[in-house]
C-alpha positions as CSV (number, residue, x, y, z in Angstrom):
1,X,36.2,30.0,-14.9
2,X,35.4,27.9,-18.2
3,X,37.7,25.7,-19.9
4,X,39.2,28.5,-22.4
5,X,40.3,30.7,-19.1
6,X,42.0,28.1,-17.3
7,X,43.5,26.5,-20.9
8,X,44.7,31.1,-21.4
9,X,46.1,30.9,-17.8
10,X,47.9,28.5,-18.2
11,X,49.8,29.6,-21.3
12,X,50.2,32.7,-19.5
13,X,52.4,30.9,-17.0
14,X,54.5,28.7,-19.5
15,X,55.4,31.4,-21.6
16,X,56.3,33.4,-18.5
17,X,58.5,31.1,-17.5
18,X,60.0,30.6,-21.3
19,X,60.8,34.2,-20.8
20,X,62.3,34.1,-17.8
21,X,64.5,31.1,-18.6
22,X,65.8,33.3,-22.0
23,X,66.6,36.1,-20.1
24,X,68.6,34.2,-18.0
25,X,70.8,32.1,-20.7
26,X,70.9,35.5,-22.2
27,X,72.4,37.5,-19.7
28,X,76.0,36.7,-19.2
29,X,78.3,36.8,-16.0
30,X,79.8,40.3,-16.8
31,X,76.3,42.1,-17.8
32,X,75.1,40.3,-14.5
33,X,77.8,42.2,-12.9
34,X,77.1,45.3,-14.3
35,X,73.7,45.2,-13.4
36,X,74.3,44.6,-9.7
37,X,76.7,47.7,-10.1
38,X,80.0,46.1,-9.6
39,X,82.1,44.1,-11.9
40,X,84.4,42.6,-9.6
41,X,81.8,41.3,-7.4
42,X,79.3,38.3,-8.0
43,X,75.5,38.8,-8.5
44,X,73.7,38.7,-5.0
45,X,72.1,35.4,-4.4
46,X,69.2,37.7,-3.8
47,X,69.0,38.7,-7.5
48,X,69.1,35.1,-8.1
49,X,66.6,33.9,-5.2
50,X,63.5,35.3,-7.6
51,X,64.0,32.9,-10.3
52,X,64.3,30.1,-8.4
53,X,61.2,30.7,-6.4
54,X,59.4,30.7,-9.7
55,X,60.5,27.7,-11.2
56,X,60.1,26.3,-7.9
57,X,56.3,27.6,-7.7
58,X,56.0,26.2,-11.0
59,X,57.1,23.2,-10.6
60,X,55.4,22.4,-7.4
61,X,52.7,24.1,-7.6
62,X,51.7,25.2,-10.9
63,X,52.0,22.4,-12.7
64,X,50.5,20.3,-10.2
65,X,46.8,22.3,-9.9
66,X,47.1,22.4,-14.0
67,X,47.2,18.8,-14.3
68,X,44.8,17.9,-11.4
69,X,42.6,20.7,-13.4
70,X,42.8,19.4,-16.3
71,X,41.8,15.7,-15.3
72,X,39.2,17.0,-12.9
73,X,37.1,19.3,-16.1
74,X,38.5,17.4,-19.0
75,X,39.7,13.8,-18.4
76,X,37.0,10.8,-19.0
77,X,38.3,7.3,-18.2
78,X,38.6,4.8,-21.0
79,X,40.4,7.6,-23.5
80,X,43.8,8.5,-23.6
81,X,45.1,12.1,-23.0
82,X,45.6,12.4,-27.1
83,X,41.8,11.8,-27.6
84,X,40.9,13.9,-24.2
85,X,42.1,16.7,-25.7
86,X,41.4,15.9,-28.9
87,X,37.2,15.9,-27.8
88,X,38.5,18.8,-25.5
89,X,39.5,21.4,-28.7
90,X,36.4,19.9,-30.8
91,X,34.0,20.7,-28.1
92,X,35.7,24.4,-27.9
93,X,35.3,25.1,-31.7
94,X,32.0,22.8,-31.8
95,X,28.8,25.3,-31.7
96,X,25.6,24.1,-29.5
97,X,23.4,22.4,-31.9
98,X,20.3,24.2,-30.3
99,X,22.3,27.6,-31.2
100,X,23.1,26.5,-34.8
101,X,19.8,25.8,-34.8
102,X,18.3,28.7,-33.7
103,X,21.0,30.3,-36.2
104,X,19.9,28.3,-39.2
105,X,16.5,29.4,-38.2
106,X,16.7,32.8,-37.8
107,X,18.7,32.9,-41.4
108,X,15.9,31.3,-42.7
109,X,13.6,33.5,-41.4
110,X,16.1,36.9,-42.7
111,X,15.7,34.9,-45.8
112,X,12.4,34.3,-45.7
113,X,12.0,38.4,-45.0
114,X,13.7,39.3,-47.3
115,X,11.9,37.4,-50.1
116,X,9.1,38.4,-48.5
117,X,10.1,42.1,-48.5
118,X,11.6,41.6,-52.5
119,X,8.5,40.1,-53.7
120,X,6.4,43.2,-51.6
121,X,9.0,45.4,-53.3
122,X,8.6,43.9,-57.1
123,X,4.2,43.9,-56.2
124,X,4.7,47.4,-55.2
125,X,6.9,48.2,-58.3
126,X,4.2,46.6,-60.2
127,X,1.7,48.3,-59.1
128,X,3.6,51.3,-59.4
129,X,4.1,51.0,-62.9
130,X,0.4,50.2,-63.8
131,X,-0.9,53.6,-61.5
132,X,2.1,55.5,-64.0
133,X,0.5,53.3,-67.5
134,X,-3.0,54.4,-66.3
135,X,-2.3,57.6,-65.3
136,X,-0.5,58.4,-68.8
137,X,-3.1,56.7,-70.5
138,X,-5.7,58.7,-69.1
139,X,-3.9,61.7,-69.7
140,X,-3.4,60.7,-73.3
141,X,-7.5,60.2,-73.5
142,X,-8.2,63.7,-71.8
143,X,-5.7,65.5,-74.3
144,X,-7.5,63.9,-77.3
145,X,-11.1,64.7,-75.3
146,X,-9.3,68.0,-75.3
147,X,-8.5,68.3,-79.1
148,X,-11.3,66.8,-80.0
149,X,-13.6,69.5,-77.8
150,X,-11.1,72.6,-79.1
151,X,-11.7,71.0,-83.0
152,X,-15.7,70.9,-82.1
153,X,-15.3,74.5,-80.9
154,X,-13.4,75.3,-83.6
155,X,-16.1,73.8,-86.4
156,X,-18.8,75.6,-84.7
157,X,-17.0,79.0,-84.6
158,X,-16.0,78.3,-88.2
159,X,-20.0,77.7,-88.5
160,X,-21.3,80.1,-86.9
161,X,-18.6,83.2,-88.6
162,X,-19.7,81.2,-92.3
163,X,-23.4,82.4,-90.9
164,X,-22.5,85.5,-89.7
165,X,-21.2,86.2,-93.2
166,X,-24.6,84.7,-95.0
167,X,-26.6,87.0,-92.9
168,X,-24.6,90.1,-93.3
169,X,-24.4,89.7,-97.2
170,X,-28.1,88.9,-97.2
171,X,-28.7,92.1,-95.5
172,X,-26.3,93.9,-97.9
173,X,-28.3,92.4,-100.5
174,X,-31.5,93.1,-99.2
175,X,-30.3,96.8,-98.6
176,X,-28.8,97.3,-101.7
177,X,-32.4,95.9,-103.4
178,X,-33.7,98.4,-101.0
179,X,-31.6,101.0,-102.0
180,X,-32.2,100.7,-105.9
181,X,-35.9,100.1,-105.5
182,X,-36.0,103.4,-103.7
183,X,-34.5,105.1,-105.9
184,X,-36.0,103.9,-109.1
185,X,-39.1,105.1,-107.0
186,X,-37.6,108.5,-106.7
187,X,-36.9,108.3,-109.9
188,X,-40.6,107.6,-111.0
189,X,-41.4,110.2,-108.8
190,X,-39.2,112.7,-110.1
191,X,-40.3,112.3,-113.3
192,X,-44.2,112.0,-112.5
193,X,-43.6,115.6,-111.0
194,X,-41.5,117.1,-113.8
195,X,-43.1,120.1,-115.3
196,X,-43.0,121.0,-119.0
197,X,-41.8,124.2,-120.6
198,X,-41.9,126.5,-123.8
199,X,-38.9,127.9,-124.8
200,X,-39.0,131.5,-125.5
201,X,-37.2,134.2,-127.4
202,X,-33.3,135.5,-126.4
203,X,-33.6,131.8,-123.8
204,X,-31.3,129.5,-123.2
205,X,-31.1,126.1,-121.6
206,X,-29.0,127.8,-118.4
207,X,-31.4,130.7,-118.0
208,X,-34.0,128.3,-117.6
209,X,-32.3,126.3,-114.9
210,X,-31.6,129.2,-113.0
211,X,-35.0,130.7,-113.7
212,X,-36.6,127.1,-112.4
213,X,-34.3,125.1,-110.1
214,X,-31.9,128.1,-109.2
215,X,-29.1,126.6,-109.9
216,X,-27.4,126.8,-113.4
217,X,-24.6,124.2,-112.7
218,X,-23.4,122.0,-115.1
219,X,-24.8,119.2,-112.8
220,X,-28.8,120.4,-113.5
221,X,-27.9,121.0,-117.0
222,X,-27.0,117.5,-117.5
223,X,-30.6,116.6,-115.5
224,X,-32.5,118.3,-117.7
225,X,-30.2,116.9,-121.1
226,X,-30.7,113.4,-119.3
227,X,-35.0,114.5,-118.9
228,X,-35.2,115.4,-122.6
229,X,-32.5,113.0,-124.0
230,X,-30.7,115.9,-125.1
231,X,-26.9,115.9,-126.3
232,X,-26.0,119.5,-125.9
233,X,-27.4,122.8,-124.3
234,X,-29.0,124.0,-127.5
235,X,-32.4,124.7,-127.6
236,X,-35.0,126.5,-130.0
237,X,-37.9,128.8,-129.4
238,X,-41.0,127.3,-129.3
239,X,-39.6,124.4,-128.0
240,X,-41.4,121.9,-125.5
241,X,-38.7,120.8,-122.8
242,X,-39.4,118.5,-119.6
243,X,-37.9,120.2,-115.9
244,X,-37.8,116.9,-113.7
């Protein structure tokens, strides 16, 4: 048993016996009666036998061992009993200096983890931040790689459909050039192979279409007008006209 068990024992006892003693200057000669079941009679001295035994074990016996325990695990010659017991409660609140230091210690060492651990937190942060700053940045850079490739793409389309359009119009140039060179030579042709003819009595300008092309619509009339520079369908006998 250590010196807070026997100090809690010993309390036990005292206020056992405070108890006891109330309980007896409480109870009064009638209720003592009436407990025993009888009013007229007196309590048996066997009701009364039990509190005196513990007084008497108290007393004797008790109170005795309590004091030859306490001198025997807290009395030191040379001090009073005021200053025994004094050293007795400071050496029951007083920590061992080994564990206090082993306490300070192992704070210090939390403490030290933990900066640790906060400065491996705020390095981790860190370099959390600069992986997000590099990773936007180079995002940033590939969109503008992007826009700049989509605006190169874009010129060269733009190029390329301005060159597209040269080409076809230099082709609709050249076929048009084509076109009218063919048919000024069709033309030349046409008119190297025209025939000549003499306008004879009771003829007209149809008759002879129909008599040379065919066809006496208005549109050969106007070939032959255009042939002979003629304004009108009229012609003369005798006269010289040109059948392209």
């Amino acid at each position: 048993m250590n010196k807070e068990d026997y100090r809690d024992k010993i309390e036990e006892h005292r206020q056992s016996f405070e108890d006891e003693q109330k309980e007896q200057q409480s109870l009064s000669r009638v209720s003592r009666m009436n407990k025993n079941g009888n009013k007229n009679k007196k309590p048996k001295n066997s009701k009364r036998k039990t509190p005196l035994m513990t007084i008497l074990f108290v007393i004797f016996i008790l109170i005795p061992l309590t004091i030859l325990i306490y001198f025997w695990k807290f009395y030191e010659p040379g001090k009073t009993i005021e200053q025994a017991e004094k050293d007795t409660a400071e050496q029951v609140v007083e920590l061992d200096p080994s564990e206090a230091s082993a306490s300070d210690k192992d704070k210090e060492k939390d403490k030290g983890q933990d900066a640790q651990g906060d400065k491996k937190a705020q390095e981790q942060s860190q370099k959390d931040t600069d992986k997000l700053a590099a990773e936007q940045k180079a995002a940033e850079e590939a969109k503008k790689a992007q826009e700049a490739k989509k605006a190169e793409e874009a010129k060269k389309a733009e190029e390329a459909r301005k060159a597209e359009e040269a080409r076809i119009a230099q082709q609709q140039a050249e076929a048009a050039r084509r076109a009218e060179e063919a048919r000024k030579a069709e033309e030349a042709k046409q008119n190297a192979k025209a025939t000549t003819h003499t306008v004879k009595a009771n003829e007209n300008l149809y008759r002879i279409a129909l008599n040379h092309y065919g066809d006496g619509s208005e549109a050969t009339l106007a070939k032959i007008r255009a042939a002979n520079g003629m304004s009108s369908n009229t012609v003369m006998v005798g006269q010289v006209i040109k059948l392209p």
